[in-house]
N, C-alpha and C positions, 0 to 999 in steps of 0.2 A: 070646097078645096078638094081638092084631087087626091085619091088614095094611094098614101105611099106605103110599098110594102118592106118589111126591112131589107129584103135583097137588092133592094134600090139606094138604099143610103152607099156612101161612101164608107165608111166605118159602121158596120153592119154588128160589128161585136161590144161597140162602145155607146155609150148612153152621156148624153149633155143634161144636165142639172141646174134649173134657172129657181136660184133663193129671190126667198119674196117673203112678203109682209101684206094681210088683208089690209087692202086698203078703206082706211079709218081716218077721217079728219082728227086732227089734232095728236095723233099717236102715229106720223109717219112722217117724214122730212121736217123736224122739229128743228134744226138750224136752220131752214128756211124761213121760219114763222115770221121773221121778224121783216123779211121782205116782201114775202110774197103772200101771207096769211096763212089761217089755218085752210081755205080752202084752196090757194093758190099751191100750197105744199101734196095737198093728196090730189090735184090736179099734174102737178108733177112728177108725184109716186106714179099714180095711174100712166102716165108719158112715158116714162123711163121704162114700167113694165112691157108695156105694149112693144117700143124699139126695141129692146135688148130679148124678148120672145121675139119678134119678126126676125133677127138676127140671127139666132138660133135655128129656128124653124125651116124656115125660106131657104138655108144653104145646103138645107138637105145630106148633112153630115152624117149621123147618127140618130137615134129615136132622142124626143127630147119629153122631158118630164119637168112639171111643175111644185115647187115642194115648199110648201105655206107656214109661215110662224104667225099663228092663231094666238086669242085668248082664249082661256076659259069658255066652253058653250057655242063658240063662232064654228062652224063650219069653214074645211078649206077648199072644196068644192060649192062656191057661192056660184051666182048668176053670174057676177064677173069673169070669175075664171073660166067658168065654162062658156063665155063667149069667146075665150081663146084657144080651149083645147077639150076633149075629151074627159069624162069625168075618171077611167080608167087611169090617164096621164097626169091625173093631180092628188097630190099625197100632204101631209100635213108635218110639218116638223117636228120631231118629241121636246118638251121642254127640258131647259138646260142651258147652257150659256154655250156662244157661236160653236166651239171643238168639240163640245157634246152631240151638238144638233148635227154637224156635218160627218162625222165620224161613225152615227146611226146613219145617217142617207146613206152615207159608202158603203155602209156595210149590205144593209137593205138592196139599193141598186146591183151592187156584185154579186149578189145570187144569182143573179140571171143575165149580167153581163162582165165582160172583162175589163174594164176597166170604165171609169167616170170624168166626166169634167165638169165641176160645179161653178157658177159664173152667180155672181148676185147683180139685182138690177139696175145698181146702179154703178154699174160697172160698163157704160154705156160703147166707149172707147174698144171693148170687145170687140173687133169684127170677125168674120165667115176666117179672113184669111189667119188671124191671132188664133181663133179655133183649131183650123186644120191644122196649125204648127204644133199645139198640144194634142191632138189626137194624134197626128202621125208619129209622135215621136213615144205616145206611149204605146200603138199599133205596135211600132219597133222593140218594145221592151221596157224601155225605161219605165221604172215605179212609182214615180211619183214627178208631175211636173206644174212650179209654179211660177205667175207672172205677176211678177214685183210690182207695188202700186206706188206713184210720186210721193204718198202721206205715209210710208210706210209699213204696211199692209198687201195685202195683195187681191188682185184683180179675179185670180184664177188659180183653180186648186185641183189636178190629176191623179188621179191614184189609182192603182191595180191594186192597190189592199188600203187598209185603215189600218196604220199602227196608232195604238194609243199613246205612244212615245211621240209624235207627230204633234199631238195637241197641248201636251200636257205643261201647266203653268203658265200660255200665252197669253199678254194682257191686253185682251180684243179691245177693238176701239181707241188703243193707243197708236203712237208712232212707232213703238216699240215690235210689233208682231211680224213684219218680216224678219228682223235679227232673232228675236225671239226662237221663231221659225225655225230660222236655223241654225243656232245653238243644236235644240232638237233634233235634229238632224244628224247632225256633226254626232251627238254624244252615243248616238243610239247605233251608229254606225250604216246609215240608212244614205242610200245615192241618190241625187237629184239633177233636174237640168231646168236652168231658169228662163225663161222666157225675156223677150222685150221689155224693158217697163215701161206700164200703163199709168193712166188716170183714171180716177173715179169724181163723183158725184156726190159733193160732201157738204158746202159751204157755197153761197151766193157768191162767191170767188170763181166759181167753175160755173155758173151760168154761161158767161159768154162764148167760151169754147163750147158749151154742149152744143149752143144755137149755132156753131160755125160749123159742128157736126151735122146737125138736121135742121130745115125749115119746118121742122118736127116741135121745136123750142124756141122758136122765136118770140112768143108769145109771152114768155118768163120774163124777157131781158125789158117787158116794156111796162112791168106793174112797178 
């Protein structure tokens, strides 16, 4: 791959953040298990990772960094990852539940850039141009920008800082965490700008739209 130098990105001052999970049969897309197996699941983790880095990567936006939620002992720079990116580009997530882990990334990432946009993998629906809508818009100033996911949740999470008031008491993995969200917001007197809402990749429900998204997943709709 051809060497890009930051003054070639589009947003040269912004850094993209792709959440991820070693991939692990049996300890990754565990609502799939029931359809597609434990190995048809980390088959699918492994898929979803790949698109949504080539997503990222390929638009040539900003630098983009990988950031791993390991066990105990696991290395986040595995052979895997590092057949997708540089071992300098891949960082490992501290333990803690999801507003702890992202909250360290932000903060971590903003030393040395102005603002972040962290995007999880199975967040596939992302694309290049959903991207540049939240970089350009925090280029522009705005603090914090998020894109509301259909299960309640979100897709996408911007920030030129980490307020701890942002995360605090969300009940991740519920329906509840975009309102949640923004409660948080609201209370802390904090401004935001919301994005399109998206879908993610949750339930053998969202197979078939993934596979109308790519001939990437067609593979899934057929076990």
């Amino acid at each position: 791959m051809k060497n890009i130098t930051k003054e070639s990105f589009e947003f040269p001052r912004g850094c993209l953040v792709l959440y991820t999970r070693t991939p692990v049969a049996g300890r990754v897309k565990t609502r799939m298990h029931g359809v597609l197996g434990e190995a048809g699941a980390l088959a699918l983790h492994k898929a979803l990772i790949e698109y949504t880095y080539r997503n990222l990567a390929q638009a040539a936006l900003c630098p983009v960094q990988l950031w791993v939620a390991t066990e105990a002992g696991e290395e986040a720079s595995n052979a895997y990852f590092l057949s997708l990116t540089s071992r300098q580009a891949i960082f490992r997530q501290r333990a803690g539940d999801l507003g702890t882990r992202m909250r360290h990334t932000a903060e971590a990432v903003l030393a040395n850039a102005d603002y972040v946009v962290i995007v999880g993998t199975d967040c596939a629906s992302v694309d290049p141009a959903y991207l540049r809508q939240a970089l350009a818009a925090l280029e522009a100033g705005t603090d914090i920008v998020i894109g509301p996911a259909e299960d309640g949740g979100y897709v996408l999470l911007g920030l030129r800082s980490a307020p701890v008031a942002l995360f605090e008491n969300v009940p991740w993995g519920s329906e509840r965490v975009m309102a949640v969200t923004r409660e948080n917001l609201r209370t802390a007197g904090l401004s935001w700008q919301e994005l399109p809402m998206r879908w993610d990749v949750d339930t053998p429900d969202d197979l078939a739209r993934l596979s109308a998204l790519s001939d990437a997943f067609n593979s899934f709709l057929n076990r």
